[in-house]
C-alpha positions in Angstrom: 22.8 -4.4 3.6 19.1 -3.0 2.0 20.2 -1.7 -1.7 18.8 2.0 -2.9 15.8 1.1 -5.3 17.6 3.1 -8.3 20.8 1.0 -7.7 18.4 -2.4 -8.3 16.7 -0.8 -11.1 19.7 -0.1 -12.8 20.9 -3.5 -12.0 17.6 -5.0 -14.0 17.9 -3.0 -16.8 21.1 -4.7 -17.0 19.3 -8.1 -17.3 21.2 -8.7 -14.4 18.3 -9.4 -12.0 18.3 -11.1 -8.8 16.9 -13.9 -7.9 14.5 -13.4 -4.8 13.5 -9.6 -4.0 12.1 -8.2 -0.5 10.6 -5.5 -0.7 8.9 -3.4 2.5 9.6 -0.5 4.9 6.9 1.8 6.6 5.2 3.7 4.2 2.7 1.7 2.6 2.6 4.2 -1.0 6.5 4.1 -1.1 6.5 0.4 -1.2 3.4 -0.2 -3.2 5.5 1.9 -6.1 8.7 0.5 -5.1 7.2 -2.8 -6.1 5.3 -2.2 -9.0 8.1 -0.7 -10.3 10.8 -3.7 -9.9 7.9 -5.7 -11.5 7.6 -3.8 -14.6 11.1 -3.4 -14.9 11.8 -7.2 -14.6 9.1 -7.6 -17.2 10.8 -4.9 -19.3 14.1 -6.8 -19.2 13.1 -10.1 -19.9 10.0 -9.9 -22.5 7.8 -12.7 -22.5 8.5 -13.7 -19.0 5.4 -15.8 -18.0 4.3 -13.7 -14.0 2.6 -16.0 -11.6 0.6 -13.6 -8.5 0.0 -14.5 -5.3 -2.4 -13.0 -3.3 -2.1 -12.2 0.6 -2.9 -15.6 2.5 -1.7 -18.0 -0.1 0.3 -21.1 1.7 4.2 -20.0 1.4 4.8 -23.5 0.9 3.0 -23.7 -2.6 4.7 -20.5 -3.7 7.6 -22.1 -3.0 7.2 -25.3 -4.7 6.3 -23.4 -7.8 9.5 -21.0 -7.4 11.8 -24.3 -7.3 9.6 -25.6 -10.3 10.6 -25.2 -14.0 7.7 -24.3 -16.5 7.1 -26.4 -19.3 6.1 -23.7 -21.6 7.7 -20.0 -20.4 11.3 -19.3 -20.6 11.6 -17.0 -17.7 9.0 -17.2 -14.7 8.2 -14.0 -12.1 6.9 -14.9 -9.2 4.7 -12.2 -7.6 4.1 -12.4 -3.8 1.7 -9.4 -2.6 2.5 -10.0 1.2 4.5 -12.5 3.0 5.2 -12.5 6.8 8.1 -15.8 7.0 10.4 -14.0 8.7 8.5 -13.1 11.7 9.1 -15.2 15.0 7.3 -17.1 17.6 8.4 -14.0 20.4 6.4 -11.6 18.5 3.3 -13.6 18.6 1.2 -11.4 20.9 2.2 -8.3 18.9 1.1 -10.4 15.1 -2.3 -11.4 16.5 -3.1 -7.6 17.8 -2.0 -6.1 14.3 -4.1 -8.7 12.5 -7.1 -7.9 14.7 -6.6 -4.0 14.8 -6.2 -4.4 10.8 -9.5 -6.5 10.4 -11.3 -3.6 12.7 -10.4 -1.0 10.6 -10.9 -3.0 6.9 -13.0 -1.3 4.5 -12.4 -3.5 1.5 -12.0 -7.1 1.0 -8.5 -7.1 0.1 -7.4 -5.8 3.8 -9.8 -8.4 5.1 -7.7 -10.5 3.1 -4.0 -9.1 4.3 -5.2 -9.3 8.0 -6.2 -12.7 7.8 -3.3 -13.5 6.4 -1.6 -12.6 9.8 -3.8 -14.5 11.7 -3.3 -17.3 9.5 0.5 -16.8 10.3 0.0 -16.6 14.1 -2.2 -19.9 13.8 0.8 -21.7 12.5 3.3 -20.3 15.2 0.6 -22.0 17.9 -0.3 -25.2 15.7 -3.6 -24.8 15.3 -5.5 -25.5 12.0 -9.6 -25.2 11.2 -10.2 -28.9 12.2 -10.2 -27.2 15.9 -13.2 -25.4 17.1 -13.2 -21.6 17.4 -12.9 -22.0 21.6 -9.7 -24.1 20.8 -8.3 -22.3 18.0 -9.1 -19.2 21.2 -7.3 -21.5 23.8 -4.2 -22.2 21.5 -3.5 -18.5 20.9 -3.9 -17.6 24.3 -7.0 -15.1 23.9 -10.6 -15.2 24.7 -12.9 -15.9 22.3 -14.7 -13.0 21.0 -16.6 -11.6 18.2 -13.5 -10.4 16.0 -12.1 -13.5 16.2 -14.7 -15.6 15.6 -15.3 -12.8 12.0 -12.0 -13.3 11.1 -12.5 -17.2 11.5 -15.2 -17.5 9.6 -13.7 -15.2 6.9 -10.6 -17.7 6.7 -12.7 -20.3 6.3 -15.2 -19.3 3.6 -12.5 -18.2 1.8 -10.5 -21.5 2.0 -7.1 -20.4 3.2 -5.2 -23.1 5.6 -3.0 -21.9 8.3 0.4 -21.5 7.4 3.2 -23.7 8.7 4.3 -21.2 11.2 7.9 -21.2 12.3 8.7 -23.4 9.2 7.8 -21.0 6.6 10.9 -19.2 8.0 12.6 -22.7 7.4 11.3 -23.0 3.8 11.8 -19.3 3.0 15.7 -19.9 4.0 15.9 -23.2 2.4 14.9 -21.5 -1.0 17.0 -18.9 -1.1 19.7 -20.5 -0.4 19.1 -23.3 -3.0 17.5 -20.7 -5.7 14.8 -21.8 -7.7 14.5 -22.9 -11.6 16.8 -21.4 -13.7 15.3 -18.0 -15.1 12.9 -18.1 -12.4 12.3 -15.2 -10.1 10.8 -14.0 -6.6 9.6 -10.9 -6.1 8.3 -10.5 -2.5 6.4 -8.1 -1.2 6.4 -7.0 3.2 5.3 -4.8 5.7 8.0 -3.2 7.3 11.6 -5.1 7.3 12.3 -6.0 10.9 15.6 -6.0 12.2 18.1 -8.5 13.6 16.4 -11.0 10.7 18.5 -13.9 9.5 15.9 -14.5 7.0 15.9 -10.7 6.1 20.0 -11.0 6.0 20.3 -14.2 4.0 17.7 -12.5 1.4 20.1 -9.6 1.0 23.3 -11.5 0.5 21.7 -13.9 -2.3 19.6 -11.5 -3.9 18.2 -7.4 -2.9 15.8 -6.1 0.4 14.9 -2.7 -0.8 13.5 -0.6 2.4 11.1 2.0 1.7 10.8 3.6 4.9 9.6 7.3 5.3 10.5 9.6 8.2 9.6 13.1 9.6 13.5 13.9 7.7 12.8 12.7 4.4 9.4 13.5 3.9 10.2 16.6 1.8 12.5 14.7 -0.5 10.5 11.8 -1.1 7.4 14.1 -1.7 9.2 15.9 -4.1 10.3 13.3 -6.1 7.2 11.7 -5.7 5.7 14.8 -7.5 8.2 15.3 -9.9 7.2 11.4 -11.6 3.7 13.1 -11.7 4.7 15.6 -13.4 6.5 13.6 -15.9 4.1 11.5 -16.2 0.9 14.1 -17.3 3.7 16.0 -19.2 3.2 19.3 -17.0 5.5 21.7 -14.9 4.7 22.8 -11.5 5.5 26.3 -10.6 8.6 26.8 -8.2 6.2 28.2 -5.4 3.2 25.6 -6.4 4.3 22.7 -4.6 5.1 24.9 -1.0 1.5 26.5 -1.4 0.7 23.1 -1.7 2.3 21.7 1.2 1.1 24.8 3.1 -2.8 24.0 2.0 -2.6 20.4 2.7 -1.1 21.0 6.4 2.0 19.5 5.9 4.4 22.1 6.9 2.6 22.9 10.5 2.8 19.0 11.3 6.4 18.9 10.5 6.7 22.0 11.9 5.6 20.7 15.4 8.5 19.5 17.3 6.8 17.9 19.8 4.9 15.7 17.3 6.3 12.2 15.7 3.5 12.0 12.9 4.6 11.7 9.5 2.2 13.6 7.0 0.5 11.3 5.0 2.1 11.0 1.1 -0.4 9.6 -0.4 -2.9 12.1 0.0 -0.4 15.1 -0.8 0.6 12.9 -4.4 -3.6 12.2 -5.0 -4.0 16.1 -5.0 -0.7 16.9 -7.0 -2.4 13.9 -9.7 -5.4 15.4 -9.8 -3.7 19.4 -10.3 -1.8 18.1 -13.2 -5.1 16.3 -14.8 -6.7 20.3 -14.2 -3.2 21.5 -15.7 -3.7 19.1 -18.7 -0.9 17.7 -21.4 2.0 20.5 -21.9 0.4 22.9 -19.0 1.4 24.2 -15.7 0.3 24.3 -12.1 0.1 27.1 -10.6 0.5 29.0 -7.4 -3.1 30.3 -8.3 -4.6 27.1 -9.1 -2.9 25.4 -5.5 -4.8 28.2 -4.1 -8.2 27.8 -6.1 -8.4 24.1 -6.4 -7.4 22.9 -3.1 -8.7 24.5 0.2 -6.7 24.7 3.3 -6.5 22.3 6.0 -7.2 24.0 9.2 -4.7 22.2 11.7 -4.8 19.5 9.6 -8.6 18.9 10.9 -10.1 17.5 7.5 -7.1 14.6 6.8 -5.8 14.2 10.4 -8.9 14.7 12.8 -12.0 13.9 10.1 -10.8 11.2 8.2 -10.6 9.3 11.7 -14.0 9.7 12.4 -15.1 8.6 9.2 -13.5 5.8 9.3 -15.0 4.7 12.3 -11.4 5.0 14.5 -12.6 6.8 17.4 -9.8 6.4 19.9 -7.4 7.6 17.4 -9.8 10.5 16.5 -9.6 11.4 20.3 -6.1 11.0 20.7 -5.6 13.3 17.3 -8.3 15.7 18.2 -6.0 16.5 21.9 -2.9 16.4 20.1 -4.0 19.2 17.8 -5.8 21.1 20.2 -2.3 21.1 22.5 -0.7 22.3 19.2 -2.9 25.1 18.9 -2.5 26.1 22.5 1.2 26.1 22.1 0.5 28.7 19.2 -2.0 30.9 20.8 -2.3 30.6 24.6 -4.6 33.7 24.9 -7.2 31.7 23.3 -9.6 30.3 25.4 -10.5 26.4 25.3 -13.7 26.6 24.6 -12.5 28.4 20.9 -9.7 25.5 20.5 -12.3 22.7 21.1 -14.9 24.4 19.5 -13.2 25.2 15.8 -13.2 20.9 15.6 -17.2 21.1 14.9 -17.2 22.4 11.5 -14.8 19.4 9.9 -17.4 16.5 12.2 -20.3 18.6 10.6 -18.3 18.2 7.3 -17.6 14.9 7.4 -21.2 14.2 8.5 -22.8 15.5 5.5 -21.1 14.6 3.1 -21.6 11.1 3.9 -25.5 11.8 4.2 -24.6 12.9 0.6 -23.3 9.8 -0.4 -26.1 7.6 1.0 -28.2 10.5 -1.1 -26.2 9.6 -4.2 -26.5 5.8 -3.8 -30.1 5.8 -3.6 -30.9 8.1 -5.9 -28.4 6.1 -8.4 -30.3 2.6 -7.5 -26.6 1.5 -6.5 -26.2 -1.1 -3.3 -24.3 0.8 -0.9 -23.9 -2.1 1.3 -22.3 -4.5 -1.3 -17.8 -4.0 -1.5 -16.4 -1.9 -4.2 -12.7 -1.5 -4.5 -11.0 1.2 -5.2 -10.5 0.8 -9.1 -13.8 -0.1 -9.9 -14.9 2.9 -7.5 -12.9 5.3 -9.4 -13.3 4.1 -13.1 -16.9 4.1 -12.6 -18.3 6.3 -9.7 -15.9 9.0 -8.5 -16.4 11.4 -11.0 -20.0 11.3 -10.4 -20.4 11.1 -6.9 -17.6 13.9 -6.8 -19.9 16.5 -9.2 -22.8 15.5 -7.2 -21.4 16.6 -4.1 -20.4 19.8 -5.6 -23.5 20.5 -7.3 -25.2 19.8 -4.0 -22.8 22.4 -1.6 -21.3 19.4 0.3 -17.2 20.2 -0.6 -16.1 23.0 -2.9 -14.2 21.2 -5.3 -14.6 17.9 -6.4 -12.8 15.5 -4.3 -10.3 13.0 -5.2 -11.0 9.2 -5.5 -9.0 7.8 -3.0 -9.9 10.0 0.0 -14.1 10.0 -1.6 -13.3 6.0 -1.6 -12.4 6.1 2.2 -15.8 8.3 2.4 -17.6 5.6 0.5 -16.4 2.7 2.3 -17.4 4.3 5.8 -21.0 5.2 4.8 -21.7 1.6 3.9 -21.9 0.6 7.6 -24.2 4.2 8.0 -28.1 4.8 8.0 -29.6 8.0 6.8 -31.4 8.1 10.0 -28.2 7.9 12.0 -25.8 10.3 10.1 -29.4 12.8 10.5 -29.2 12.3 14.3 -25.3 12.8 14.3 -25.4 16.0 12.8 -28.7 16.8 15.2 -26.2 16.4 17.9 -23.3 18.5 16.2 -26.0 21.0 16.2 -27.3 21.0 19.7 -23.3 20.7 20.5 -22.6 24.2 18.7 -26.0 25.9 20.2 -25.1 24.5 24.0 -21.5 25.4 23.4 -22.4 29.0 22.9 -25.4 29.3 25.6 -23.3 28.7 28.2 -24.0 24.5 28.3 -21.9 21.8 28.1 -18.1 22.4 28.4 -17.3 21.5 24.3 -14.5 19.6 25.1 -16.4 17.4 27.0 -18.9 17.9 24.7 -17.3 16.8 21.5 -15.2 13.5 23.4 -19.2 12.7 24.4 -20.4 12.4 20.6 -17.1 10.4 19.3 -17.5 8.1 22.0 -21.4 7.6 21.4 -20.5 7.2 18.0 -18.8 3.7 19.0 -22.2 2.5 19.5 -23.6 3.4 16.0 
């Protein structure tokens, strides 16, 4: 049965740690700390120990070789595995091969290029194929037709020299190591999406060693966000004020989605902890956050339009923007029936408009700066070295009223390196014309805004 994270923490700090780890569950931040946190913990108890990363992709049989290896010149060995996928079978083929693919359509950064190729990789294995086949065959063997994301996502395996994995045998080799442990002092620390059920791999993991789940529900939100807030806290050496952090929830949207009992969303924690982060940086060492500072530094989220609704459509995920965009606008009719449709449909122009501009603004910045837009940057070079600036730059210029975070301006910077100046120009034109028809009597703005998002597929 999984173990609480705080019961396996205490366990290390023990020194007694054990020997393979699997770590995973739904929310992507909870397990991202979850895991750096059993790795610094294991390096805490054992100092010295020699940690050996693997990235996403990386042949499960190799990581497995070294784990049953002794090292000739460490006492104690980590092994770090960023993703693995072993325990997943042949029956859930067809359901692998569309999360790789809907992964790799909405990758920003090379490192999620890298994670969903990693599936792929995985389903290519479960069929037998390997890159000695031609991309029609490698197409044939999976079942699919062969089409442009494919044929990306082959090439990208390819140039980057990863090798299928061995399929239904990595489950084989997963279960053979844990079950015969590795070199003495030598440790496997595993990293997963979410844990699926009904896994023998998943159950033999937990009786020789600890899964930790890190899952995240409409129920425990609240708690998790709370603690969540409270290691910020700690960790700037600040207090929030006993009203703060509801203000904050308030601003940020996150009470009317939970409040919506006819929604299954959970509010994204991430975003929530970047603003608390950057509060307490405001706050400074020794200071305190505020009910007026919530309320000064961090504007409110209208129906959760600029996280829920905008973010989509920056990111280039139209369909989901749709889906989101009818979702909130039933919401809102729930609230206030009196209010016509054209008002409920209409109020979602202002975030696109928002959204729209301030990419123009980054293109602005990036040209002005003599920086290559089009060229990758991930998210830690983006912040250590651009985020401030582009951030005051935006402000100085009117585009947001306080500077924004890195990690949604990141999302912002990723999305306008597939964007023209010429095309974002013409988007807002249409935004525009939208608003001007909508009040004239024109097109119905329902209609209307569905129209742009859609033509926004072809940009």
């Amino acid at each position: 049965m999984p173990k609480p994270l705080a019961t396996i923490l205490a366990q290390i700090a023990e020194k007694k740690i054990p020997p393979v780890i699997l770590v995973g569950g739904s929310s992507d931040f909870l397990v991202e700390d979850a895991f750096r946190d059993l790795r610094n913990a294991i390096a805490a108890a054992k100092p010295g120990i020699a940690i050996e990363g693997y990235e996403a992709g990386s042949e499960l049989a190799a990581i497995l070789d070294s784990y049953r290896t002794s090292s000739l010149f460490a006492a104690a060995r980590l092994i770090v595995v960023s993703e693995v996928n072993a325990f997943v079978s042949a029956k859930e083929l067809s359901s692998l091969y569309d999360k790789s693919v809907a992964d790799w359509k909405s990758a920003k950064t090379d490192k999620k290029r890298s994670s969903s190729a990693a599936k792929l990789l995985h389903v290519l294995g479960l069929v037998g194929a390997d890159f000695d086949m031609t991309d029609k065959q490698i197409a044939t063997a999976l079942g699919v037709s062969l089409d442009p994301v494919l044929t990306d996502m082959l090439a990208f395996c390819r140039t980057t020299g990863k090798k299928a994995s061995r399929g239904e045998d990595d489950a084989a080799l997963l279960i053979e190591a844990v079950t015969r442990g590795g070199a003495p002092n030598t440790y496997l620390l595993m990293r997963s999406g979410e844990i699926p059920r009904e896994s023998a791999t998943v159950d033999l993991i937990d009786r020789n060693g600890a899964v930790v789940v890190m899952d995240l529900t409409r129920d425990t939100y609240a708690g998790a966000l709370e603690r969540a807030i409270a290691d910020v806290a700690e960790e700037a050496q600040v207090r929030f004020d006993g009203r703060a952090l509801n203000v904050l929830r308030q601003r940020l949207g996150i009470e009317r989605l939970l409040a919506d009992k006819f929604s299954k969303e959970v509010p994204d924690l991430r975003i929530a902890v970047s603003e608390a982060g950057r509060l307490a940086t405001l706050a400074g060492t020794g200071g305190r956050v505020t009910v007026e500072m919530v309320e000064r530094e961090v504007a409110t989220v209208e129906g959760g339009a600029r996280y829920e609704f905008g973010s989509l459509f920056t990111e280039g995920k139209i369909v989901e923007a749709i889906a989101k965009l009818r979702d909130l606008v039933a919401q809102a009719r729930r609230e206030d029936p009196k209010a016509p449709i054209e008002i409920q449909y209409g109020k979602f122009l202002f975030p696109l408009a928002d959204e729209v501009r301030q990419m123009i603004g980054i293109v602005s910045f990036a040209r002005t700066q003599r920086i290559d837009l089009k060229a990758p940057m991930n998210y830690n070079r983006f912040k250590d070295t651009l985020a401030d600036r582009l951030g005051d730059y935006l402000k100085t210029n009117g585009l947001v009223r306080q500077r924004p975070h890195p990690f949604p301006l990141h999302k912002k910077w990723e999305a306008a390196r597939n964007q023209t100046e010429a095309s974002l120009f013409r988007a807002l034109a249409a935004l525009a014309d939208l608003e001007i028809k909508r009040k004239s009597g024109g097109i119905p703005v329902d209609l209307g805004i569905e129209t742009f998002l859609l033509s926004r597929l072809r940009a």
